[in-house]
N, C-alpha and C positions, 0 to 999 in steps of 0.2 A: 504494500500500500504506500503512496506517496505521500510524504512528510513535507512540509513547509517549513521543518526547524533547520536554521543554517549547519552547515559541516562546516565545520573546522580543521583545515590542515599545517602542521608545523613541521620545522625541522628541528629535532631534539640537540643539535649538536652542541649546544652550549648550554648554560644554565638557564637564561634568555634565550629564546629559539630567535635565530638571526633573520628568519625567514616566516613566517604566518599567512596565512588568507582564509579568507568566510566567506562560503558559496553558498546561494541562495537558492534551495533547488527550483523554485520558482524564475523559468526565462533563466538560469544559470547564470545570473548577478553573481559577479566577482564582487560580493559589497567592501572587503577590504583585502587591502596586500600590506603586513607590515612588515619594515626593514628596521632589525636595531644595531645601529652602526654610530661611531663615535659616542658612545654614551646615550645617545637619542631614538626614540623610536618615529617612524616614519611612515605615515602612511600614505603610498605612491599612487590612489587610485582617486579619481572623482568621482565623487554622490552624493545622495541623501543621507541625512540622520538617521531619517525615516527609513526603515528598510520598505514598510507600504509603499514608496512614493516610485520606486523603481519601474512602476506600471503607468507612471502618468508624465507628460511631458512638464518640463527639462528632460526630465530624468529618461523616459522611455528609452532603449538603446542603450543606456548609457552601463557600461561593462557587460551586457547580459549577449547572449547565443544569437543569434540573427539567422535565418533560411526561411522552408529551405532554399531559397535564394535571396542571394547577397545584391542589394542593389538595387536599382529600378526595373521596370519592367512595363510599356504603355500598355496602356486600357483601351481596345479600339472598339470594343462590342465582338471582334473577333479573334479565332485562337491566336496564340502568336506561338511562332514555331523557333526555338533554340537548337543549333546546330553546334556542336563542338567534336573533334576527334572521332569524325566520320557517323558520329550521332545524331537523330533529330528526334525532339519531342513538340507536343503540343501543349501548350498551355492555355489554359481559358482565364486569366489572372483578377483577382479583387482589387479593387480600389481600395487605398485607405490614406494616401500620401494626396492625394488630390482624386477628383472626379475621372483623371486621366491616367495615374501613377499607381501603380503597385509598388509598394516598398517593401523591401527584405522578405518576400516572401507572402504578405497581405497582413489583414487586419489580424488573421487569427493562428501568426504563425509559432515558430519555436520558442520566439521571446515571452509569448504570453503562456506558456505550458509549463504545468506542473509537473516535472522529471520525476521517476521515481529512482532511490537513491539505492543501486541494489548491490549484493555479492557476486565476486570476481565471478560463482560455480554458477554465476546465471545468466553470466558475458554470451548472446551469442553472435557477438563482432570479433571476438579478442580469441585468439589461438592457444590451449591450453600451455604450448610452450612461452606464451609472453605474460602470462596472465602467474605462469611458474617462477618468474623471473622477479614479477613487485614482491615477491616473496620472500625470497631470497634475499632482497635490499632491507634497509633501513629507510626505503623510502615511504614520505607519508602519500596516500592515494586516496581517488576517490572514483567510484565509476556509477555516471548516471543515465537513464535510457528510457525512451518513451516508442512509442507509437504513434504516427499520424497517417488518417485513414485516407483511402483511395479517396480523389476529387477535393481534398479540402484545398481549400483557397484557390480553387481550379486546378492540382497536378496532379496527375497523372497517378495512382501504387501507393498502395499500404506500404509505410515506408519506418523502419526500425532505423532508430538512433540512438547510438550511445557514445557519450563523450567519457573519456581520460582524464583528470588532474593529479599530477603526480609531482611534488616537491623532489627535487634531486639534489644530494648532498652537496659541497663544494667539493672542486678537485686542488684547492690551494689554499693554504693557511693562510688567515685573511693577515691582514698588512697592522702594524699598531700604530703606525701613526697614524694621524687622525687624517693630515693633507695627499695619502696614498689610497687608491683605490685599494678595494677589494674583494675575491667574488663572496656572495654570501648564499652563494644557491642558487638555483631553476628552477622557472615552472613548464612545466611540456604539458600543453593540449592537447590530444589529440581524437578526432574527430572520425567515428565509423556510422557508415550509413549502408543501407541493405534493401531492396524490394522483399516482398514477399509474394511477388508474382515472377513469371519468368517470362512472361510475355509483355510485361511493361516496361517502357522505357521515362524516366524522368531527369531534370534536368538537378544537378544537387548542386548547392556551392555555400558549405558554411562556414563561420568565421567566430570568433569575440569580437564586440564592438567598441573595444577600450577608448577609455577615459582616463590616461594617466596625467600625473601633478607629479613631475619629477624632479620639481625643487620643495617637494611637501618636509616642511619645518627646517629647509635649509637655510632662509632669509632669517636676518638679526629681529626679535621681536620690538616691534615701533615701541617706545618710551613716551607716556601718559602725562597730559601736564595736567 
């Protein structure tokens, strides 16, 4: 059953995890990435306080899943046909960006869905040899996956989704002075998509829609008269 309470993933490698983020399974809102470096913590993402607000503009888009297409897409009253890598589909596409525009997919796409947040043994994108492998690590992970049925928003195939979030340790002892870079970690995405017909073709292209602040708490704080 899908849960709406955020996952939290760290990297334990210090007493302080150098590394932290809070995914929303809701739209897969990255709601925070924290970095603690030189004695400070940092968080490098834009958004709401509100985790509700992630659904309503400003915010809409803002760090969550986008598809299943990425981008625009005109609205003519008829299909419109996407060609890539000797492939073509049709698309019948929603308006939601204007009376003409289909955006990221339409009104009622990945951003607005409730992920369910499930176990590695119920992966059916991931190979039980890669799935052997987060195991093996110390790395923190997450894997979330939904379904979206034939014709929504106009495409084409019952289509299985599941996304990857996987913090990766450092491969270098972070630096002690404060004015040297240093790594502090990785996050890898990654992105599996599947029909569940074998006679259908659809067009896929998804992405994170980030919102990074990568001078977040680096500026001297203003002095109050």
């Amino acid at each position: 059953m899908a849960s709406s309470a955020p996952v939290v993933l760290a990297l334990n490698n210090t007493i302080t995890p150098a590394v932290a983020l809070e995914i929303l399974p809701h739209g897969l809102a990255v709601n925070r990435i924290y970095l603690n470096a030189d004695g400070e913590t940092h968080d490098i993402v834009e958004g709401p306080l509100d985790t509700g607000l992630h659904q309503t503009p400003p915010y809409k888009y803002v760090n969550t899943i986008v598809g299943r297409y990425v981008n625009r897409i005109p609205v003519t009253g008829k299909p419109h046909v996407i060609e890539k890598n000797g492939y073509s589909a049709s698309v019948n596409p929603v308006h939601n960006e204007s009376e003409k525009v289909s955006l990221h997919g339409g009104p009622n796409a990945l951003d607005t869905v409730l992920f369910d947040t499930i176990d590695a043994t119920k992966s059916m994108l991931f190979s039980a040899a890669e799935l052997a492998d987060l195991k093996k690590t110390d790395y923190s992970n997450a894997l979330f996956a939904t379904t979206m049925a034939d014709g929504s928003n106009g495409f084409p195939g019952t289509l299985r989704v599941e996304v990857l979030f996987v913090l990766v340790e450092p491969t270098t002892t972070p630096a002690v002075e404060p004015s040297k870079y240093a790594e502090l970690g990785s996050l890898v995405v990654v992105y599996r998509a599947r029909l569940a017909e074998t006679n259908q073709i659809t067009p896929i292209n998804l992405t994170q829609h980030w919102g990074f602040n990568l001078e977040a708490s680096t500026r001297p704080t203003p002095h109050l008269n």
